[in-house]
C-alpha positions in Angstrom: 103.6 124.4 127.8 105.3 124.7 124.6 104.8 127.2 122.8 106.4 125.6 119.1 105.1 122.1 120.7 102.5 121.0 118.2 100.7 117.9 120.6 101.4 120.3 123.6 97.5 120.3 124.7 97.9 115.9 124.0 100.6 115.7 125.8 99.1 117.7 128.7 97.1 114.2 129.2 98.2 112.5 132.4 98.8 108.8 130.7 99.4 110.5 127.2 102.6 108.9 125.6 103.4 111.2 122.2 106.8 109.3 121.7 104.9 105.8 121.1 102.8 107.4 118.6 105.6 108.7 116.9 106.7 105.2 116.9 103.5 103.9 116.1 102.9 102.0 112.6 99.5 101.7 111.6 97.6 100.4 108.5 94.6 101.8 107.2 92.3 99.8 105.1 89.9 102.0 103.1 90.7 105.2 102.2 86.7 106.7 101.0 84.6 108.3 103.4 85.4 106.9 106.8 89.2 106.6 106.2 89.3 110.0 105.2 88.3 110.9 108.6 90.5 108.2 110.5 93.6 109.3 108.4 92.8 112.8 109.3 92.6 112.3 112.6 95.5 109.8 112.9 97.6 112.0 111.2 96.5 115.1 113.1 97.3 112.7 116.2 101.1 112.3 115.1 100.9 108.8 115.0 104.3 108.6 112.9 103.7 106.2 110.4 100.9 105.2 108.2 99.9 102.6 105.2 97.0 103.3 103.3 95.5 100.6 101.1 92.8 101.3 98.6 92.2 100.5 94.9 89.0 103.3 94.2 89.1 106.4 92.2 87.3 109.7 93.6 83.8 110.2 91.8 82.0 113.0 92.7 80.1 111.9 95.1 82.6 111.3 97.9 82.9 115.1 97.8 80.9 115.7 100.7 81.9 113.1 102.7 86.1 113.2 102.1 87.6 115.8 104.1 91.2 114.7 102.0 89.6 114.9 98.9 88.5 118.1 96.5 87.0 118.6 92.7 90.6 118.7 91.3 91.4 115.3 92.2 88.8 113.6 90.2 89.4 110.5 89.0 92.7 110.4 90.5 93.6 107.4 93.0 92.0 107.3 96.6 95.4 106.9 98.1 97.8 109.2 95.9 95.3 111.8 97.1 95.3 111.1 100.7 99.0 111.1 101.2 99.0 114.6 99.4 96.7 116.1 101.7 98.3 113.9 104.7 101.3 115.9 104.1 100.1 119.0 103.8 98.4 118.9 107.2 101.2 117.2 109.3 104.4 116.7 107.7 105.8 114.7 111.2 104.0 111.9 109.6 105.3 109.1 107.1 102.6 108.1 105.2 103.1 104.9 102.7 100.2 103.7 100.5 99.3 100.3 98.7 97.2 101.7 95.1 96.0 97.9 94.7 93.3 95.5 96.2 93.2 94.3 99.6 92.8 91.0 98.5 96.1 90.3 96.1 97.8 93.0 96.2 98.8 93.3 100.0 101.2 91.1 101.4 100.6 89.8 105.1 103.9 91.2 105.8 102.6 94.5 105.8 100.5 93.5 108.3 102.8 92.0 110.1 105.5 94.9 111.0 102.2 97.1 111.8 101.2 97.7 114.9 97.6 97.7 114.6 95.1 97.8 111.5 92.1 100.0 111.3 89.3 98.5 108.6 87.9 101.3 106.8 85.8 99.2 104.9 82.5 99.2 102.9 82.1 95.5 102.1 81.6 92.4 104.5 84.2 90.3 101.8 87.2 93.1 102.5 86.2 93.8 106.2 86.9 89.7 106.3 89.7 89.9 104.5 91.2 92.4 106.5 90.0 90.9 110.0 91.8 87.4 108.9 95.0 88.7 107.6 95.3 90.4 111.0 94.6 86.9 113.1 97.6 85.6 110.6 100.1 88.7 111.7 99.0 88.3 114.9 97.8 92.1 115.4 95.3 93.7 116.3 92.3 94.3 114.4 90.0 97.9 115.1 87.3 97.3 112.6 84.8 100.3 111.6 81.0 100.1 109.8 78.0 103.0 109.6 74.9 103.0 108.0 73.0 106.4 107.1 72.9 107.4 111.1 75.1 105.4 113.1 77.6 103.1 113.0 80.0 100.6 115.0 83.1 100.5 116.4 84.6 97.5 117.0 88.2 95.2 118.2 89.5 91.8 117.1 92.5 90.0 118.6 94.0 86.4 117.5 93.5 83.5 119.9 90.1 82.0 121.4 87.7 85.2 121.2 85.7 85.8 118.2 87.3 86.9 115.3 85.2 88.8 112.4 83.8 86.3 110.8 82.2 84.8 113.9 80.1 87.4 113.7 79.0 86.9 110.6 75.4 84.8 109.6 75.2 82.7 106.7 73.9 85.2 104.8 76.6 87.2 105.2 79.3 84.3 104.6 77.3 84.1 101.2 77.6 87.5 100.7 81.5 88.0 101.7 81.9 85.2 99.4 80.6 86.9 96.3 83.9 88.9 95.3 84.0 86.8 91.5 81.5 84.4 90.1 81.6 80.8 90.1 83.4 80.8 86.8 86.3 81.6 88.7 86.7 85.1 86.6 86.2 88.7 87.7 82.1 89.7 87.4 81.3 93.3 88.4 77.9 92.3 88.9 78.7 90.0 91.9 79.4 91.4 95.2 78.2 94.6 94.0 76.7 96.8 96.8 74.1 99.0 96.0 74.7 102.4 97.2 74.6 103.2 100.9 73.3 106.8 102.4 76.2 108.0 104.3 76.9 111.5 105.8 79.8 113.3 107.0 78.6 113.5 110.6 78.5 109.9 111.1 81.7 109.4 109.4 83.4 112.2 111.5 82.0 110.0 114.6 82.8 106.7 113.9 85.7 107.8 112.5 86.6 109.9 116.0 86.0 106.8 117.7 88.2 104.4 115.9 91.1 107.3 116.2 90.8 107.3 119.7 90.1 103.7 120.4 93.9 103.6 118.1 95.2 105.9 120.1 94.7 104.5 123.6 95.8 101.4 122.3 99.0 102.8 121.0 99.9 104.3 124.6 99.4 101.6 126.3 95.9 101.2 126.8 94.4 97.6 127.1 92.1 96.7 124.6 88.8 95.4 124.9 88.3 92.5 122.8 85.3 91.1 121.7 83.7 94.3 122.3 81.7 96.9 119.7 81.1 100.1 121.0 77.4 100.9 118.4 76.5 104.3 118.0 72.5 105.5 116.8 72.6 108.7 115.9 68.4 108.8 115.0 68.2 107.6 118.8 71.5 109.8 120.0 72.2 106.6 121.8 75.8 104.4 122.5 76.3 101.2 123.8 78.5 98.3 124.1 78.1 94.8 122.7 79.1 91.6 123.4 80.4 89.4 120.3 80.3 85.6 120.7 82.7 83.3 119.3 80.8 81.0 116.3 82.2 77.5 117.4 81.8 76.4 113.9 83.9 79.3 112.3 86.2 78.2 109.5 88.3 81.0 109.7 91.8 81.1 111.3 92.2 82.1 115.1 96.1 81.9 115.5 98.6 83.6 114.0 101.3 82.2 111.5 104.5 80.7 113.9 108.0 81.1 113.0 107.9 82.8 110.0 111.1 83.4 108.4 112.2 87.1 106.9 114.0 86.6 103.5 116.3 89.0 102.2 114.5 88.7 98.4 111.8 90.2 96.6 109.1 88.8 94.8 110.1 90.3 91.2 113.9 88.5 92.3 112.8 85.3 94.2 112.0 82.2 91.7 109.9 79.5 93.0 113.2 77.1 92.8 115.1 79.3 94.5 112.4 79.3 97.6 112.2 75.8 97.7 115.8 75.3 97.6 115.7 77.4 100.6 113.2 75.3 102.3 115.2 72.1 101.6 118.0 73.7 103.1 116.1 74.5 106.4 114.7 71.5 106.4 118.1 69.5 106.3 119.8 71.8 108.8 116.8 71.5 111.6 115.9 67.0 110.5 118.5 65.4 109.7 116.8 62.4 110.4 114.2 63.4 108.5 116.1 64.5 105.0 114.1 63.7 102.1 115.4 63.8 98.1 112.0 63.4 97.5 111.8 66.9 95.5 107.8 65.7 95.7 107.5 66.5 99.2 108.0 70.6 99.1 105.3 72.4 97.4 104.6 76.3 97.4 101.2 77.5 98.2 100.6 80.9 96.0 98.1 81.2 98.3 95.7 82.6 95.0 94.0 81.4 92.1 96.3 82.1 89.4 95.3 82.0 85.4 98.1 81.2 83.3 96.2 80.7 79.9 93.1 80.0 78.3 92.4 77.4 75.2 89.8 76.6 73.0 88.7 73.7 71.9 86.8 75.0 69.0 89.5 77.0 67.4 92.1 75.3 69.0 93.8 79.0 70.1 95.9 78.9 73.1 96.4 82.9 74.7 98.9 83.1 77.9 96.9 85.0 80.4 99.5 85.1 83.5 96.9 87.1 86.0 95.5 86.3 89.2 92.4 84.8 87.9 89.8 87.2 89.7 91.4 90.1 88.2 90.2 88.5 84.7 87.1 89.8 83.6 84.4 87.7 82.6 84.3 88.4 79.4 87.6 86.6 78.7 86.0 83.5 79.5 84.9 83.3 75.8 87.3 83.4 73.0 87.2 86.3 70.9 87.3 84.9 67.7 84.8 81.9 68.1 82.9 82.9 71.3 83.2 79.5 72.1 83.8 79.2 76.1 87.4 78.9 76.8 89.0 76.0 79.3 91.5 77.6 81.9 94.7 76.4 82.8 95.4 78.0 86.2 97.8 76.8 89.2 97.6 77.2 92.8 100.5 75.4 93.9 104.3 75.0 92.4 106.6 72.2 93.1 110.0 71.4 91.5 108.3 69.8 88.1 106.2 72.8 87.6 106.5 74.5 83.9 106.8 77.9 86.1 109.1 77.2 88.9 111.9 79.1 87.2 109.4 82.2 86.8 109.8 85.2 89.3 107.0 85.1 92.3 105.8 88.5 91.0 105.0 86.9 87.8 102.6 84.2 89.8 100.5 87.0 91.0 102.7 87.0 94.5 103.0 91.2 95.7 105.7 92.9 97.9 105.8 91.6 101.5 103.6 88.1 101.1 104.1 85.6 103.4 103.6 82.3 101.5 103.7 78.2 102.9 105.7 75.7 102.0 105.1 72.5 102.4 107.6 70.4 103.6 107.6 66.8 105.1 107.1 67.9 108.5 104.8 70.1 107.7 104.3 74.1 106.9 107.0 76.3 107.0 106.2 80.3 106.2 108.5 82.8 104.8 108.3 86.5 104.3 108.9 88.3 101.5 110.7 92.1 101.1 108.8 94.9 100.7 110.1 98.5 99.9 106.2 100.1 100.0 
């Protein structure tokens, strides 16, 4: 054994591979309580590199469940944090972060050069998120939940098995779907969780579990899909469960096919300039099916995206230019009349859009999105840079 060796005792593990988790890029979704202990574990692991994504602050409370965190870092970001202390305690490891929402500020082409994502997270709306962006990559997805004394443990993979939101009931689909209120704007009141009783021990369990469950994975391990490995601690009890495909599930199974990896940046790519790419591939691969109909390409922003609000009362117009869930509620009525405001929002862009000329970034697009075109033969998906 080596003696300056720090996974000496790993390695001493007969189908051990240390080199592939060297390799090994993971994303972490969540960094509170139960990422903490994943992270920690990961890193102490030496899985080699590691993307974080998170949006929270540290609040006192998560003192006693964050092994990453301490009272100095209050009110600092989740993420910053964590790579700090990630450093610290193994500085083999690369560790990236995303200080944004999991939602619109983490493009699918993060997902899509990990290897596997972990979901570290505490509501059924991200956990979905998460679960459906990884169908799309066509990775992995090891998805983590606890209650007060026990949790669950559990893997999703793209194709005919059940994905996460086949587990789901109606009243959960409800739930997921309350992340903004009908209005279209951001409310803090919906989708609000109340509190959960968490401790450490269960997080340092389920948390255990998802690192190992990564780790076999990474070396080669098969994985065991469709499967949720639930843990009771009040019973001191673990078993496995079978998870049934819903046959009327919405959601994507299948990944995204052929996507094509651009050379350009959101902040540098304009909407033109993508769909004057997209004509281009579209000539080269059809010819016999070339179009001048500029009407038949159209970009999917793939969000909700507010670009002003007018009203009719006081007849004020005030450019917004946000993704429309990140607009609080309040905005909704005009500040000088309190008249309700109309909204002029896009989804789409085609060539005789007002705001094909703008930069991606300014549509609400972030680093590494894959976004669809559509094209007369249909769909066509390209990736975005990323330098996260």
């Amino acid at each position: 054994m080596a003696m300056n060796d720090r996974y000496a005792r790993q390695r001493m593990i007969e189908w051990w591979d240390q080199d592939r988790l060297g390799g090994a890029r993971v994303l972490v979704a969540g960094a509170g309580a139960l990422g903490n202990e994943v992270l920690k574990n990961l890193a102490l692991l030496g899985v080699g590199n590691l993307l974080v994504i998170d949006f929270d602050r540290i609040e006192y409370s998560n003192l006693s469940r964050a092994v990453l965190f301490n009272e100095a870092d209050m009110g600092r970001s989740k993420v910053e944090v964590a790579v700090e202390a990630l450093a610290r305690l193994n500085p083999d490891v690369t560790v990236r972060f995303i200080d944004g929402d999991i939602f619109y500020d983490a493009g699918l082409g993060h997902y899509r050069h990990s290897d596997l994502a972990i979901g570290c997270l505490d509501s059924l709306g991200a956990r979905s998120q998460a679960g459906l962006c990884c169908v799309l990559a066509g990775i992995p997805y090891l998805d983590g939940g606890m209650w007060s004394m026990g949790g669950e443990v559990r893997w999703f993979t793209a194709g005919d098995g059940p994905c996460f939101d086949c587990t789901l009931s109606p009243g959960d689909l409800a739930r997921a779907d309350e992340r903004r209120s009908c209005s279209g704007f951001s409310d803090p009141e919906w989708g609000k969780l109340e509190q959960a009783p968490t401790v450490i021990s269960t997080g340092a369990i389920i948390g255990g579990i998802l690192a190992q469950e990564a780790a076999k994975y990474l070396c080669g391990h098969p994985i065991t899909a469709g499967k949720a490995i639930v843990y009771n601690g009040q019973a001191l009890t673990m078993h496995r469960a079978e998870l049934a495909s819903n046959r009327a599930c919405s959601s994507s199974h299948y990944p995204y096919e052929d996507v094509i990896e651009l050379p350009r940046q959101a902040s540098d790519l304009t909407g033109r300039e993508l769909l004057a790419m997209a004509h281009a591939d579209f000539d080269n691969r059809s010819s016999a099916m070339k179009s001048d109909n500029h009407g038949d390409f159209r970009i999917e922003l793939g969000r909700d995206f507010l670009v002003a609000l007018y009203c009719p009362r006081c007849r004020e117009h005030q450019e917004i230019n946000r993704v429309w869930a990140k607009v609080p509620e309040t905005e909704r009525f005009c500040p000088h009349c309190s008249g309700v405001r109309r909204a002029e929002d896009i989804r789409d862009i085609d060539e005789s859009s007002p705001y094909i000329d703008r930069p991606l970034a300014d549509l609400g697009i972030p680093p590494g999105e894959v976004l669809a075109v559509h094209t007369p033969e249909g769909l066509r998906f390209y990736e975005l840079m990323f330098d996260v």
